[in-house]
TIGUGU-139576 format. One line per 5 residues: their letters; for each residue x, z, y of C-alpha. Coordinates in steps of 0.05 Angstrom, whole numbers, always signed. Layout:
N
A = X Z Y  ...
REM end
This chain:
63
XXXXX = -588 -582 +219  -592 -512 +205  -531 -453 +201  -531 -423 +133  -525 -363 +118
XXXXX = -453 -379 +80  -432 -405 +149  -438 -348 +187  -401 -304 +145  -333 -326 +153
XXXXX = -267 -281 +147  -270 -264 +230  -331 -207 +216  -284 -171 +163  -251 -100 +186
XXXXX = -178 -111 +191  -137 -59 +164  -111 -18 +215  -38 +9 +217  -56 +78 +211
XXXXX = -92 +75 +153  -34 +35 +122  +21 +87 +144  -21 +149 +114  -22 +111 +47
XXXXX = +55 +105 +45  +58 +172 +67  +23 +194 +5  +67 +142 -36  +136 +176 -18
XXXXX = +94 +244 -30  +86 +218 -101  +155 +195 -106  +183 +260 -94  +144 +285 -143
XXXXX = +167 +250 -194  +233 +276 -182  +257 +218 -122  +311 +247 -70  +300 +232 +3
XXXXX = +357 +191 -3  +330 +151 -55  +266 +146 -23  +298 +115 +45  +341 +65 +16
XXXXX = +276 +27 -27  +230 -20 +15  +152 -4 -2  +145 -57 -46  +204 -28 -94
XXXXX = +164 +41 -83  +96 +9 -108  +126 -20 -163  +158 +45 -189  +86 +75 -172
XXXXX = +55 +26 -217  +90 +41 -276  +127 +114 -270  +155 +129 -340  +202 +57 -331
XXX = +228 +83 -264  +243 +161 -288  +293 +199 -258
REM end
């Protein structure tokens, strides 16, 4: 019996996401936080996934 091609192309070949990659893009996150008027202050005390979901939808989350 034969490999298929659906066989070999299991989830092991993908990239994984690297942490660098994933600490620019909340870099750029709290960039667009402050300007939307966000203190620093604010900005430290949220987790990232209270900070994506402001990012999602803006005008709900003005300052």
């Amino acid at each position: 019996m034969r490999i298929r091609r659906a066989m070999r192309k299991k989830p092991l070949r993908r990239p994984i996401k690297n942490r660098g990659a994933k600490r620019y893009r909340q870099v750029q996150q709290k960039k667009r936080l402050i300007e939307l008027g966000f203190t620093d202050d604010q900005i430290r005390k949220m987790n990232i996934k209270q900070i994506h979901a402001i990012l999602l939808r803006p005008k709900k989350f003005s300052v």
